[in-house]
C-alpha angles and dihedrals in degrees: 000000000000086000093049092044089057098050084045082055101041086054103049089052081055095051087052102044089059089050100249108138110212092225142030095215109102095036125166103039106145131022121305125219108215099187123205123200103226131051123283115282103036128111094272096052097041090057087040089051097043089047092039089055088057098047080047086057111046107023089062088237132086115251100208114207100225102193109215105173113177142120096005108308086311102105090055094047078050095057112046083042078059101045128087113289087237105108089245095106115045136185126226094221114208147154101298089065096058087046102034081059084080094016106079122045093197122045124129101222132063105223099195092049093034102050124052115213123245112175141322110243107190147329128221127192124239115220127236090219132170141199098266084247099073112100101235126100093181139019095270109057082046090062091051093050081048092046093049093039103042110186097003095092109090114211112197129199147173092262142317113302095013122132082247082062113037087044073075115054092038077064085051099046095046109034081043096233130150102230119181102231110219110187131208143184099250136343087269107071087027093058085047089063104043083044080053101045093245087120127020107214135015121176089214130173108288092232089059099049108032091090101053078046096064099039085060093241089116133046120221118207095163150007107220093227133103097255134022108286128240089238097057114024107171092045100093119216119260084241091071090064091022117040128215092017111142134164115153116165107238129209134187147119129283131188120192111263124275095046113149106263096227084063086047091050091050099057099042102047076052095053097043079051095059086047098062093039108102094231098054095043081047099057088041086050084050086054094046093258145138126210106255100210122201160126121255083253093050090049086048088058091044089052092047095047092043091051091037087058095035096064098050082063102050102050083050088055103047098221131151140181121182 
């Protein structure tokens, strides 16, 4: 018995120095790094902040948001696949990761098999939207001006291979138009120019237009989701002229596989919590979002389905990052 309880020891002090906690049940007992992707101040680490304050809260530890922007989202993804599978280091899944899947011929991660869902957190739509000089009041009579006009059309984005991007070129492939794609570095300087008529349509994250949309200086012909969006609701969505469109920006929380499913469970009953609490709806509604409830299963299903898609697009569109 001595010399069991001693490899039963022995074994125990192993687990813990990889890192590797025999139970769940005291989690968390020490800070989490939750890691974004993309600089402080933009879209994905507003929704991972906002989120962040609540598990603070109510787990009885910090959850430190640790910005890693790099390469596309992908030094970030790099970094929580190669942590410790404790719950201690998370991931702020979003849309890069669905695209970048394809994207990239060269990365040295999987994300679908490398990063166990959590929980989805909220979507937001992006919006088809035009320099109020281009003859066309709906999406259809934009895809006839694109029709009788093939290539002359310029389509600006935020950069090759973003949402902003690929929302793009799903509307290409389906609506069967010849857009000129025109990329930038950043909505920003790619907005000044559409404001300016440099470029005619961008199908931009709905945050960083609205307001140009309701001070008239854009036109919207379309939201990218499925259904018309709160924030908008007489702009009709691009689906009702071109079925089966669909680009909706998806957020959530990721852990690196092999993480123990009762820390998974936690998190995740925490996070779905925040999500049916009015102040929260309320701040998502401010962004232009809508809560993405879910159970770790049901995210899994939303990751497979977005990369699946994404990668449809991307193949269509050509294009390549390394």
């Amino acid at each position: 018995m001595t010399a069991l309880f001693r490899l039963f020891a022995a074994i125990l002090v192993w687990l813990v120095a990889c890192g590797v906690a025999p139970a769940a049940d005291n989690y968390p007992s020490r800070p989490i790094h939750w890691v974004v992707g993309y600089p402080p101040g933009g879209s994905t680490d507003i929704v991972a902040r906002l989120m962040g304050q609540w598990l603070s809260d109510h787990l009885g530890q910090q959850v430190i948001i640790d910005n890693k922007p790099g390469a596309g989202n992908n030094i970030a993804t790099e970094a929580v696949v190669r942590a410790a599978p404790d719950g201690y280091t998370l991931l702020l899944v979003n849309p890069a990761n669905f695209i970048n899947t394809t994207l990239y011929e060269h990365l040295s991660f999987n994300f679908v098999h490398d990063i166990a869902p959590v929980a989805g957190i909220a979507q937001l739509p992006n919006v088809m939207e035009v320099n109020p000089v281009v003859q066309a009041n709906t999406v259809a009579e934009f895809i006839a001006l694109a029709k009788a006009s093939p290539g002359k059309i310029n389509m600006a984005s935020s950069g090759n291979g973003t949402s902003v991007h690929m929302s793009g070129e799903l509307f290409k492939m389906l609506a069967n138009v010849n857009l000129t794609h025109v990329p930038y570095r950043g909505s920003a300087p790619a907005l000044t120019d559409l404001l300016g008529g440099q470029v005619q349509v961008m199908f931009d994250n709905l945050p960083s237009s609205i307001g140009h949309i309701k001070a008239g200086k854009l036109r919207p012909l379309a939201v990218t989701t499925a259904k018309r969006w709160e924030a908008l609701p007489d702009v009709p969505a691009v689906a009702e002229t071109v079925p089966g469109y669909e680009a909706a920006a998806i957020f959530g929380m990721g852990a690196p596989a092999g993480t123990p499913p009762e820390v998974i469970d936690r998190l995740n009953k925490e996070i779905n919590a925040a999500l049916a609490d009015p102040g929260m709806k309320a701040r998502l509604t401010e962004l232009g979002a809508a809560p993405l409830v879910t159970t770790p299963k049901e995210f899994a299903g939303v990751v497979a389905t977005e990369t699946d898609k994404w990668a449809k697009v991307v193949k269509f569109s050509g294009a390549k990052v390394e």
